[in-house]
Structures are given as C-alpha cells and as structure tokens.
N, C-alpha and C positions, 0 to 999 in steps of 0.2 A: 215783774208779774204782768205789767198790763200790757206788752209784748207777747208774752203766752195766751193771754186769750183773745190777744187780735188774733192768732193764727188758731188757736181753740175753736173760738168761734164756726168757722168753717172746718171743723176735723170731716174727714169723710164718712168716716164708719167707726161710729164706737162699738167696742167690742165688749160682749160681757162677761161677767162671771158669779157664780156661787157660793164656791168655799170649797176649802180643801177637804173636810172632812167630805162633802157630797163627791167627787171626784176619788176619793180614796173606796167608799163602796162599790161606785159603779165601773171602774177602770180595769178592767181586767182585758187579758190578752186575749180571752176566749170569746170576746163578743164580736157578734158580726159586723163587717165594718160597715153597713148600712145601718146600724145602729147607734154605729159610734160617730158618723157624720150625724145624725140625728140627732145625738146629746151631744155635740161638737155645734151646732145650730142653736141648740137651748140653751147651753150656757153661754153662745155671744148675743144674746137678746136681754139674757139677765143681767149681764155686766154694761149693759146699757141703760139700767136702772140703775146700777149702783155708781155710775159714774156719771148719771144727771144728777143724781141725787149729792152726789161730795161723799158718796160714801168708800172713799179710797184703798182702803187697809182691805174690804172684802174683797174691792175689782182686783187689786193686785194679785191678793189668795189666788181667784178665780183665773185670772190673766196667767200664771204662771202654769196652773192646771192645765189651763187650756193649751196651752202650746205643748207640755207632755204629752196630749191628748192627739194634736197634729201630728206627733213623731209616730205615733202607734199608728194610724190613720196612713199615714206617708206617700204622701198627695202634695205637689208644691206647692198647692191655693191655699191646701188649710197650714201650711208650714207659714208662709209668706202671713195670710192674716194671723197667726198665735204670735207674731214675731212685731206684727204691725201696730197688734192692742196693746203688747207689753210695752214697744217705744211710747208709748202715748200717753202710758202710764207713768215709765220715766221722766217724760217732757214736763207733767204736771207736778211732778215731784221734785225738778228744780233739778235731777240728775241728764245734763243737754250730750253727757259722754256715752251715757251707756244707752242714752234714747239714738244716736246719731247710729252707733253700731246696731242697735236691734234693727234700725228703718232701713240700714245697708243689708242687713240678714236677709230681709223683708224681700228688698228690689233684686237679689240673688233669686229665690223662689220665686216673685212673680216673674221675672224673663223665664223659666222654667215652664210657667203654664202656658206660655203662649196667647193670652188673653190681653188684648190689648184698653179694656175697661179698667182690668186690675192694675194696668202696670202705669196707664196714667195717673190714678190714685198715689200707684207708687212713688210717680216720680214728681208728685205734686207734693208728700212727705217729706223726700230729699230736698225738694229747693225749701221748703222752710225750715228745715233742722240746720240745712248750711247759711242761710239768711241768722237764724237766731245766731251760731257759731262767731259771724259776725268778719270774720277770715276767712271765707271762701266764698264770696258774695257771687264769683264768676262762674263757679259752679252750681249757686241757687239758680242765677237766669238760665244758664243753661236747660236747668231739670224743669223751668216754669214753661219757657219755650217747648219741651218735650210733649210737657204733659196738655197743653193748650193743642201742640200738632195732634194729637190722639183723639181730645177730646171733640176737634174740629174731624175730624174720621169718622170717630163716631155719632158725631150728629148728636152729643150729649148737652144739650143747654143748661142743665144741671149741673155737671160738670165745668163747664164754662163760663160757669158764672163765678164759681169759687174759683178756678183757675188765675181767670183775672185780677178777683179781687188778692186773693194772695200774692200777686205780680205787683201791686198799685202798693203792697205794705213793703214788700221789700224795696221795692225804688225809692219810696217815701223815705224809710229811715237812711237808705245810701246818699241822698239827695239827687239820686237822678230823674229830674221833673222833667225830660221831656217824654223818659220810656213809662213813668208814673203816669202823664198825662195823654197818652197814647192809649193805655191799657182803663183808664179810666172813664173813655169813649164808648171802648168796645164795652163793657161791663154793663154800660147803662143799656144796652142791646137784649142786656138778660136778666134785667131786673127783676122780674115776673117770675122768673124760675131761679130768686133768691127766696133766704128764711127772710120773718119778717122786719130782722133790723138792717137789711140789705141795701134799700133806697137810703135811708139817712146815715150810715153809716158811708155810704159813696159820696152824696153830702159835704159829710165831715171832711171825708179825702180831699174832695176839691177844695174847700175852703183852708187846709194845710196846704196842699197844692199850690195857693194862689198866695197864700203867707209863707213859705217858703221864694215866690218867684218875687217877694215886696211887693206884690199888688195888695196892699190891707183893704183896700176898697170893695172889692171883689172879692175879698177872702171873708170880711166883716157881712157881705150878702148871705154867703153859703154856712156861712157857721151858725147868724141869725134864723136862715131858714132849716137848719138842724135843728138848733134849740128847741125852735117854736114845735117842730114836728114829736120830737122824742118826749119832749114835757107833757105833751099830750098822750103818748104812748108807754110815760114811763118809763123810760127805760133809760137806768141811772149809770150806766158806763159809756153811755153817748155823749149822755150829758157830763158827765164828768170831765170827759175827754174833749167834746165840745167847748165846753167854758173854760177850760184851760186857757187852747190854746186863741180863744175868742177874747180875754183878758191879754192876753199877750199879743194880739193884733192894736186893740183898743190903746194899748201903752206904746206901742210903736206911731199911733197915729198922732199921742200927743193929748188922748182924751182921757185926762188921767182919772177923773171921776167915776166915768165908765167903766171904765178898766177896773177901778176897784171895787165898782157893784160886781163886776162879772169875775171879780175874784174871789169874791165874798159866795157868788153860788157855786163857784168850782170849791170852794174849803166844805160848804154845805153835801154835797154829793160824793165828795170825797168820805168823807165821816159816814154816809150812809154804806157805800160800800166796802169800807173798813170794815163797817160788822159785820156786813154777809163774808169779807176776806176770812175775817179771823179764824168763825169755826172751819173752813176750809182748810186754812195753814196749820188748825190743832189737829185735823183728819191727816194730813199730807205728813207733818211732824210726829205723827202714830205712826203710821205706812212704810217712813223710812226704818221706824225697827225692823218690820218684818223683812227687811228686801234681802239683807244678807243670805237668810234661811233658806229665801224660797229661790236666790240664786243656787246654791249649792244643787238645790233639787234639778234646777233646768241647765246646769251645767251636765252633772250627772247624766239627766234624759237626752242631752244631743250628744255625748259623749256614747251614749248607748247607739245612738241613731248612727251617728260615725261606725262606728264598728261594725252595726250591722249591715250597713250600708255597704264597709268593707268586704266582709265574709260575699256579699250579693257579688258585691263588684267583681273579686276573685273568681269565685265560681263559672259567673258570665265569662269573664277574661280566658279562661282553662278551656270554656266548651269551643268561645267562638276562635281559640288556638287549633282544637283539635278540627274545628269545622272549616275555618281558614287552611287547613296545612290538604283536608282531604279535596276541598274546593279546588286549591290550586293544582295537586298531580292529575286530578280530572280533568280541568280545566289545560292546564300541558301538554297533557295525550291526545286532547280535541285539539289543541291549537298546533301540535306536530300533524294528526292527519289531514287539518283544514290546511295548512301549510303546505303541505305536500301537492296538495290539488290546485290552491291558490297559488303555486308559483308557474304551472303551466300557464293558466289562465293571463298571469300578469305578462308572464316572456310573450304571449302574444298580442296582450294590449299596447305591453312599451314598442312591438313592431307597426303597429297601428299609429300610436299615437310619434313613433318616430316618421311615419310618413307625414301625417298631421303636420308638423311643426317643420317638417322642407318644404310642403307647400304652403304654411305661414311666410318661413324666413323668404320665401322666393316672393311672397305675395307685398313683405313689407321692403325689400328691395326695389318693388316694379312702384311702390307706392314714395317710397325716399326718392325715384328717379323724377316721378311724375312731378311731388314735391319739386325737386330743382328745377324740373324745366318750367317747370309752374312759373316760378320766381325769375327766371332766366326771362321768359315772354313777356312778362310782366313790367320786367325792368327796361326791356324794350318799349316795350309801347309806350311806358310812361316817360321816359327818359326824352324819346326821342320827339313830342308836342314841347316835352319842358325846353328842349336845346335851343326849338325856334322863339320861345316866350323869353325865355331869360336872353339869348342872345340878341333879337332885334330890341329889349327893354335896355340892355347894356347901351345899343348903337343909338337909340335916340334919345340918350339919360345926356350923349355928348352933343345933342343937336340943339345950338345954342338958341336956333329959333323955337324950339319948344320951350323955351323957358318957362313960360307961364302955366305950362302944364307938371313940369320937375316933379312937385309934389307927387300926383297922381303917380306918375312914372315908379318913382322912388317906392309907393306903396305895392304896385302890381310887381316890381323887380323882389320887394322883400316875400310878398307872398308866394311869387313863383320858387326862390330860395328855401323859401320856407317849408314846401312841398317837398320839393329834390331833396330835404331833408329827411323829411317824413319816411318818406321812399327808402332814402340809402340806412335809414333805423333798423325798417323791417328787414333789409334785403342783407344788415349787417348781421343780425341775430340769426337769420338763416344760415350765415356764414360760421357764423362761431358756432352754432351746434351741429354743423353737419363736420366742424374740423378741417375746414378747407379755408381758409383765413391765411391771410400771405403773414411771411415773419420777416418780410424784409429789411437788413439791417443796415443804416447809413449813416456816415457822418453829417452831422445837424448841427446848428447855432440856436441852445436853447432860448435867449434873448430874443434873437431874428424872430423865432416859430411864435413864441407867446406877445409880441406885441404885432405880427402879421394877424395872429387869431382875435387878437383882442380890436384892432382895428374893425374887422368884418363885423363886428358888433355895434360899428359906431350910428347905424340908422337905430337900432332898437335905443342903443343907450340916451339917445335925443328924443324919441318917438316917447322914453320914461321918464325921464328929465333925470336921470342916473347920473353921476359923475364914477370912473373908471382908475382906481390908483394899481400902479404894477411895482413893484418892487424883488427884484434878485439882487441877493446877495452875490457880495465878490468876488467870493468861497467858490460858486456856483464855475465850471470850467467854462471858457468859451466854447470848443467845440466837443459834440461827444459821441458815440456810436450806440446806435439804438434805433427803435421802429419809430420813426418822428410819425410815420402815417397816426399807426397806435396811438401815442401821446398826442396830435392834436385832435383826435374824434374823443380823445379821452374830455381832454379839457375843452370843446366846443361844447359838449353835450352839456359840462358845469358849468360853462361864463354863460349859457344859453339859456340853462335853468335861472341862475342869479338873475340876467337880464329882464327874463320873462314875468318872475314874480316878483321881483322891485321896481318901486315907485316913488320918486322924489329922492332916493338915496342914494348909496353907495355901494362899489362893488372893489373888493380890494384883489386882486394876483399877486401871490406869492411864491417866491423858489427860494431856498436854504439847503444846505449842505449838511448833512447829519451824520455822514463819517466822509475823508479824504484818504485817499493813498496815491502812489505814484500813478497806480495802472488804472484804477478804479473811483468813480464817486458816488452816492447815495445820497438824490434829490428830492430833497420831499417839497412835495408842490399844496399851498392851501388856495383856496377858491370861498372868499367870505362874502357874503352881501347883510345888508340890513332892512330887508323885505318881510314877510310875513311873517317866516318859520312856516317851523314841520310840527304840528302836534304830535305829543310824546306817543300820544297810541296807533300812528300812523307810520312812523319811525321802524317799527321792526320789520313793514312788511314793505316801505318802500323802494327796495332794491327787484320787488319780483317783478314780473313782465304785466303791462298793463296795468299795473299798479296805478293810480292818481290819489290827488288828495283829495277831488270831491268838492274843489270852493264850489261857492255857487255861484261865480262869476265867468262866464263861459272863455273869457278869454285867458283864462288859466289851462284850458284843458289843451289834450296832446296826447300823442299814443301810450303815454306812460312805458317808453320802449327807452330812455335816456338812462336813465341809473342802472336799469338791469343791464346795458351795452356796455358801462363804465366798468360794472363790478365784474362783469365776464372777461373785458378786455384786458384788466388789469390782473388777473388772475393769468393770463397769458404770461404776462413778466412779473410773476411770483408776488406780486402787490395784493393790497387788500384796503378798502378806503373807508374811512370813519367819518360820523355824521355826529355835531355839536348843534342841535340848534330849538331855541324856544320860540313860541306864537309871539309872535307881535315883535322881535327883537333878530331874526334874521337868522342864517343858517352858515354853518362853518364846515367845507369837504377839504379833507386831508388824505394822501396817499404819498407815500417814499416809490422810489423806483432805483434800481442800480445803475448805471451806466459802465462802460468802457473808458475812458477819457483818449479822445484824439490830441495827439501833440504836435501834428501839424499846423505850424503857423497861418496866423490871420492873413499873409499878405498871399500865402501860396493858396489859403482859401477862397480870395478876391477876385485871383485871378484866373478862375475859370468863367465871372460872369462876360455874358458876351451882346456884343454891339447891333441892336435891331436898327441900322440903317443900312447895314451891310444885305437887308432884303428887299432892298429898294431895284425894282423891275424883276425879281423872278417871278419865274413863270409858274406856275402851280395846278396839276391838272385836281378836279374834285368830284371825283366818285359817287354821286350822291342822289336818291331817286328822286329823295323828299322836295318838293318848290319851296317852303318856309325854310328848312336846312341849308338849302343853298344859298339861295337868298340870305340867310344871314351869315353863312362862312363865306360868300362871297364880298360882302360888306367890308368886313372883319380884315381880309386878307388885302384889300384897296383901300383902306385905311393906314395900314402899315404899308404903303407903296406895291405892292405886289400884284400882278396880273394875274386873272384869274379865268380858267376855261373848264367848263362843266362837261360832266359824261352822266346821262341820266340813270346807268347801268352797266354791270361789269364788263360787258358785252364792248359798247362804245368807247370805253377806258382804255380799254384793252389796243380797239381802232387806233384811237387816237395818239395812246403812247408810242404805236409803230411808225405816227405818220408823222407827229410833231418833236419837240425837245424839249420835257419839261425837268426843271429845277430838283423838284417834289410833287408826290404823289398821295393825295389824299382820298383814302379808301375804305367808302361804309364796307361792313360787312355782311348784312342781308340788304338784298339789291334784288329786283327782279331779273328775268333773263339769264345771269351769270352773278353769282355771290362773290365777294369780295375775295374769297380766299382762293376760289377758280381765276378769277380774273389776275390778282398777281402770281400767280403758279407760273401761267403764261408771259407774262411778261417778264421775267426774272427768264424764261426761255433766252428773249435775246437783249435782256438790261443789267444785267448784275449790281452795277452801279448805283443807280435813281434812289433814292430815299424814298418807300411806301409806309407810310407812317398809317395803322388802323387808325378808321375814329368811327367809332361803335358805341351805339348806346346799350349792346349785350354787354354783362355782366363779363368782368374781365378773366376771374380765375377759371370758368369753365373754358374759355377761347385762350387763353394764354399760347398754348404749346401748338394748337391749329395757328393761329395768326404766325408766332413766329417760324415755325414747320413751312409755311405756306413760301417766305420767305423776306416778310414783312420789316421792318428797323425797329417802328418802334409804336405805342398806342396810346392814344389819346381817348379818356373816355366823357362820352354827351351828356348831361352838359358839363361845360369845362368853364375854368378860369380861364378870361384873354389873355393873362400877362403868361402862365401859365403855357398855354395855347402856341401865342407866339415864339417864346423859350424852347419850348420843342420842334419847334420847326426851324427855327433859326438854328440850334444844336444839330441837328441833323443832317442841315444842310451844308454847315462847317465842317462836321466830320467828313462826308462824302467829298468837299474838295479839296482834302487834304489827305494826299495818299500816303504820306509817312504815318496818317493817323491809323495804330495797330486795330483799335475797333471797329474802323469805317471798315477797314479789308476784314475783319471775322464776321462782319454782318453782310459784307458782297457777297463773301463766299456760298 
C-alpha cells in the first residue's frame, strides 16, 4: 500500500461520482448532449469528494456510471477520462490487472483527441501502472520520458513537477540512482508548483538517494532535515516513511542507540497511520463487492458502444464506397481528356528538353576535356621545377665535399619526393576516374619489388626511429605476371601511411599464398604498423577522397588522396582491402590479388640485366629548353661517362642531329620553336636508326601514341629514378646496335 500512495499522492485528476441510482434518472438518450457533458462535469467533481473523503464503494457506483455516460456522450476526452477514473479506482482497490487495462483503454482515447495535455497525463498513468507491475519497468521510463517531453511543450510546471517526481519513485524502487538523481535536480526547479508535502517529500528522496549510494552521512542530513520539517507540518507518512529508513541509515553507521530511538518513532507513526489505513481497507473491502456488478453494466455499455460504433462505421464505409467508386469514373474521364492534351504538350517539352541535354552532354564533354588538360598542364609545370630539385639534390647527395651539409640535402631530396608524390596522387585519381589508367601486364619478382619499395622508405624510417621487418613466404612464386606499376603505388601509398604515422616502432611487410595451382597464385599481402591507429568512427569513411584523420599534429596531414587511390586501384584487379586497427595499438591493411605464375627461370631472368660501362663515351644529343633540366641531365649523363651536347629547342636538335653522330637522342616534348614531336618526325626523315627516347614531364597516357606515332623508342618521364634513367638509355642503346635484335628493327621501322 505505501507504494500506491506514493503514486496516489500525485494522481492527476480525480474523477468523481454520485450513485447509481442518480445516473439511472437522469440517463436517458433523449438528452441534449450539452447537457450530458454538463452532468458528465458534475459528476467528476463529486467523485472527487468521495474519493478525498475514502468514500470508495459510492466513487466506484459513480465511476462506472460515469463512463456509460462517456459512451452515450462519444467524444474520446470523455471516453479516455470515464476509463481514467475507473483505473484509479481499481489502483486503490489493490485490483493493478484491470487498473493497467482501463489506463491502456484510457491512452487509446486520449491519442484520439489529439490533445496533447490529456495525453501527457495519459502517459504519465502508464509509466506508473507499469512501474507498480514491477515487469515492465522499461516501458514505465519510456511513458515518464513522454510525458515530461509534453509537459516541457506545454510549458506545464505543474505538470512537471509531478512528472518528475513520479520519475524519482520509479528509479528509486528499480535502484537506479543515477536517472533518480538526475530527475531529482530537475524537480526541485518546480517546487513552487508542487502540493504541499512536495519539498519534504523530495527531501526524503534524496536522503534514500544518498542511503542507497552508502553515503549514510549525507543521507542522515536530508532525512534529519525531513523529519524536523514534516513533525512541524504533521504530516504522518513522511514521517513514517522518513524514520524508517533514517533508523536504517543510523544502524548501518553503527549508532545503534540512535537507530533504535528512530525506530521507536517509526513503530509510533506507523500505528498512527494504521488507524487512518484501516477504515480505508474496510471502505476498499466494501467496494470490492460491488465491482463484479458494476463490471457487467460497463461491459454491457462498451459492448453497446462497439456495435454502434459498428453499424456508424458500415454505413460510412457503404457511402464513402459509393462516393469513392463515383469520384474515380469522374476523375478517369478528366484524366483521359487532361491526357489527351497533356501528351501534346509533353511530346513537345521531351523535344525541348532533348535539345537541353545535347547541349548539357556537349557542355560536360568540353568540361571532362578542359578537366584533362587541366591536369595535363599542371602536371607539367610542376613536374618539370621538381626534375631540377630532385635531380641536381640526387647529384650533390654524392658530392662528398658536401658532407657537412648531407643532412639538409637529405631533408630537401625527401621533401621534393614527397611533393612529386603529392602531384602523381592527384594526377592518379584523375586517372582512375576518367578510365584511362594503363593495365600493363609484366613479368615481376615480387621479393625484388617489395624490398626495392621498402628500401625508398629508409630516410622516413630513421627520420621515425621505425624498425622495418619484411617477410614472404616460400609458397610465394618467384616470378609472376601482373601490373607490378599497380602493386607498387598500391603498397607505397600503405608502407607510406605506416611510416608516416609511427614512431619509435614497427612496421612489419607481409606476402602469403592463400591458394596455389600450376598456372596460377593468390597473394595476399598484409602491411601492419604499431603507431597510433584509426579510431573506430573514422574507419568507415577513411577510404573516401580527402578523407583525414584530423590529429592535431600538422605533421600527420596529406591530401587524404592515399587509401581512396589503394581501394580504387585494387578494384582494377578485382581486390578489395580490409582495415584491423585500434587507437594507440596500430593498424593492420590486408588485400589478396591473383597472379599468373611465370615459369621462366631465375637464370634466364638475370640475364637480361645489362652492363652501364658499356656507356662510357657516347655521345648523347639533349633536347631540352629548361637551363636547371639541362644542367642536371647533363651532370647525370657525365657521371656515368657519357658526353653530353645540348639543343636548346627542336629547331637546334633537329641542326645538330644532321651535322653531328649521336649515340642517343634525348627529346623534351614541349620546346619552344619546334616541339618534340616535330622535331623527331624530321629527323627519322633521314635517321631510322638513332634511339629518341621522350623525356617529358607531360603526363604519359595522353602523349603515348603522339610520341610513339612521331617515331620516338621509348619514354622516360620527369622526374625519374637515375638507376632507372640510366637502364633505359643504356637498353636502348643495345637494342639499336644490335641488328639481329627483332625490336630495335620494329621500332626503326
């Protein structure tokens, strides 16, 4: 019981009543219904006496009346409150089955009125009938939450004061003290617009609150200062309740004297409201006689309500069949003549708007051009400052008198690197989506490729204090056929990440075999480090373009253009790559790829590398307008023994190759005066022979078929690898003098 009138306490609206026999004269069907809201009005004002008063057995008579009264009435406000007074009724009477179903009856009618006053009340009913239920605690917060959202709507402080406080009893008895003590905050915000055992009774709560969390010191405050408050005001279920559990703090602290004075006025308070209990439990113990009876009657009256609810409902249903069936042949005769007329109409907007969308598609054609050349020019200009930076940084990295400066060197060669990276990011994605990406396929030596890529790492991995393990399995074939280009932008872009964001740790390179056959193998490569991690909520989106992670350490950032290149390139060779990794414990990329397997042997692979002494004294003419470009291919090329003679433009190139006898022919392709591609057109007039190798810092797949069309061997693009560099000039120049060689005579041709 003294769970029911913690939640009594705050009932919302008591409802009242009469008596049956008053409801029995005045009920008749023939009254106007502004009458019958009127004695529908007066009998819940009267049933508010009799249910302050403990007069049970008449609220109920009235209560049951009253809701017959809502069905004749049949309005959802007065349906929902007849349905509202009677659960309240039942609540008091110890019946929590049939109170739970009338308050649901209740919350059906008031979503009906659309009133959202009524329907916080409503659902301010439900959370405490499922609170007392005691098994659906999750659906009481839910309807407390509701009814608090409404009441904060309506700007009801009234409201909101009891909201809360019924929020602070259910937590309490669930023991959850921290949404108890949250809601016990707010409440004191509304104390003013509580009844008057409001402030002490919130009080109490905190002082169970704080006995609850073992704080008895703070609990022994707020209980003390209930006491003192209520014994002044009298008010003997405070106190009751108060010295309970204030005897029960006092025995946990060990003050066992105290404790048993304050148990001695809890037996004292108890016994007083025992009497006032009892006549009430003799009222309540009356009341359950009558409820069978007065059930029947309200089964009966919503049984009647049903029905005619039905007969309404049919009727409606019939007309708005025959009003629906006449609406829509009207409606189909207009939409055949509007049809008729609208289809001229549209046959000449679709000719409109087919013009429309030719000069769209021509407009985003002229715009995808501009795009590539965009990126074409681009790639030049920047290409071509980087070739002199990286290249003369290369030449004095070996100039042993610079030693004392190495360092510095080292930094400016990484950073120029690091750029030309940057660059071939962007200029990569531009590739992949425009679908013009080379697929060229070769036989490779996966070992060679991943400890060449992982070597170019070795400035960052000192510059981190990193250690770098690689490991392939033996499984792993030696040679295999595939896009080695693909695979090392794949894995540059991960050892690059790894490198970047680890420090002091490790980076591990892995290759494994995950199926073999004769023809075929299936390598899956892992790429782990032990740096910072990817936080989990950054993880779904770090593959998109421009993606970062956002440290706040600037030397993390970067175009965010690395993973989304990975997952795009890798989707080229039907791959797809997977990310393991937590904050502070580093990050794990995994991708499989298939191969070809090559079964030519290691010795016949060997033996095509070839001898750079055999370029000691050729002559080498160099095509090139740039003074920094030259200057550094001329370096380059007198390093490796080679002599070196300059043409500042195609024009001079052109002179010179008729007057002199060079080896090789090294040929930019934008040149003032005469372009590259003029320039050997003409000379291929009377040279067939000569090796014109491009070296271009245009982008290669647009120039590919002009350079070789032109009649060019082979291209090299700015900036390059020197080992690289010299490997193709030296290959080029062996082919040409060797006339059994069938390549050298299809590329004379």
């Amino acid at each position: 019981m003294k769970k029911y009138l913690h939640f009594l306490l705050f009932y919302l609206c008591i409802f009242p009543a009469c008596g049956q026999s008053l409801l029995s004269t005045q009920d008749s069907y023939d009254q106007d219904l502004s009458a019958k809201k009127i004695l529908f009005q007066k009998l819940l004002d009267s049933s508010n006496v009799h249910y302050n008063n403990g007069d049970y057995r008449k609220d109920l008579a009235l209560n049951f009346g009253l809701l017959s009264l809502a069905f004749e009435i049949d309005e959802p406000y007065y349906i929902h409150k007849g349905y509202r007074n009677l659960a309240y009724d039942y609540l008091v009477l110890g019946d929590t089955l049939m109170a739970k179903e009338s308050f649901e009856k209740s919350e059906k009618q008031a979503q009906l009125t659309k009133n959202d006053t009524v329907r916080a009340h409503t659902y301010m009913d439900l959370a405490n009938i499922y609170s007392l239920s005691g098994d659906r605690i999750k659906e009481a917060f839910d309807y407390h939450d509701k009814s608090i959202e409404l009441f904060e709507k309506l700007n009801d402080s009234v409201g909101l004061a009891k909201a809360h406080y019924n929020t602070i009893l259910t937590a309490i008895e669930v023991k959850n003290l921290n949404k108890a003590y949250l809601h016990i905050i707010k409440a004191k915000k509304f104390i003013k617009y509580g009844d008057p055992d409001y402030e002490i009774s919130l009080e109490n709560l905190l002082g169970q609150y704080y006995y609850l969390k073992e704080n008895y010191e703070m609990a022994g405050l707020y209980f003390a200062k209930t006491i003192k408050t209520a014994e002044k005001q009298e008010k003997t279920i405070v106190l009751e309740d108060s010295y309970y559990y204030y005897s029960e703090n006092l025995f946990k602290q060990k003050k066992y004297k105290d404790a048993f004075e304050a148990r001695m006025d809890y037996e004292k308070y108890f016994e007083i409201n025992q009497q006032k209990n009892i006549s009430a439990e003799i009222e309540i113990a009356s009341a359950n006689h009558q409820v069978a009876e007065y059930k029947k009657d309200v089964q009966k009256a919503e049984l009647q309500y049903q029905l005619q609810a039905e007969i309404v409902e049919n009727k409606s249903r019939l007309n708005n069949i025959l009003i629906f069936g006449f609406a829509c042949f009207l409606i189909l005769f207009i939409a055949l003549f509007l049809a008729y007329r609208k289809r001229k109409q549209l046959v000449r907007e679709l000719k409109v708007k087919n013009k429309e969308y030719l000069i769209a598609k021509e407009e985003t054609e002229k715009l995808s051009k501009a795009k590539s050349k965009f990126f074409s020019t681009i790639s030049h200009e920047l290409r071509t400052p980087l070739y002199g930076v990286i290249g003369l940084t290369t030449i004095l990295l070996e100039d042993k008198s610079l030693k004392s400066h190495l360092k510095d060197l080292k930094s400016l060669k990484f950073s120029a690197d690091y750029l030309l990276a940057l660059i071939n990011d962007v200029l990569q994605i531009n590739k992949i989506d425009s679908k013009t990406i080379d697929n060229e396929q070769t036989s490779f030596n996966v070992r060679e490729l991943i400890k060449k890529i992982a070597s170019s790492f070795e400035y960052m991995r000192i510059q981190n204090n990193n250690e770098m393990h690689i490991h392939i399995s033996d499984s792993v074939p030696e040679f295999v056929f595939g896009n080695s280009v693909r695979l090392s932008q794949v894995l540059m872009n991960l050892i690059g990440n790894a490198c970047k964001f680890t420090e002091d740790g490790n980076i591990y390179i892995i290759a494994e075999t995950t199926q073999n056959t004769p023809n075929k193998t299936a390598i899956k490569f892992y790429i782990r480090d032990t740096g910072m991690g990817i936080p989990h909520e950054k993880q779904g989106n770090i593959f998109e373009e421009f993606s970062q992670l956002g440290a706040n350490d600037y030397k993390y950032h970067g175009t965010g253009l690395g993973l989304p290149i990975v997952k795009k390139l890798l989707k080229l060779d039907n791959a797809d790559i997977t990310l393991k990794s937590d904050p502070g414990k580093g990050s794990l990329f995994s991708f499989t790829i298939e191969y070809d397997i090559d079964k030519e042997t290691k010795e016949e692979k060997t033996s095509t590398f070839l001898d750079c002494s055999l370029l000691k004294d050729k002559k080498i003419l160099v095509a090139e307008d740039n003074r920094i470009n030259q200057t550094v291919t001329k370096k380059i090329l007198a390093k490796n023994g080679m002599h070196c003679t300059i043409a500042e433009n195609g024009q001079i190139a052109v002179e010179k190759a008729t007057s002199e006898k060079f080896d090789l022919i090294l040929m930019d392709i934008n040149m003032p005066v005469k372009n590259g591609i003029s320039a050997t057109k003409e000379i291929r007039e009377f040279d067939k022979s000569i090796p014109i190798l491009a070296l271009t810092a245009v982008e290669v797949e647009e120039m590919r078929y002009s350079i070789f069309e032109s009649g060019m061997n082979d291209i090299i693009v700015k900036p390059y690898d020197v080992t690289k560099f010299i490997q193709t000039i030296l290959k080029n120049i062996t082919e040409a003098s060797d006339p059994s060689n069938e390549l050298s005579q299809l590329k004379a041709i």
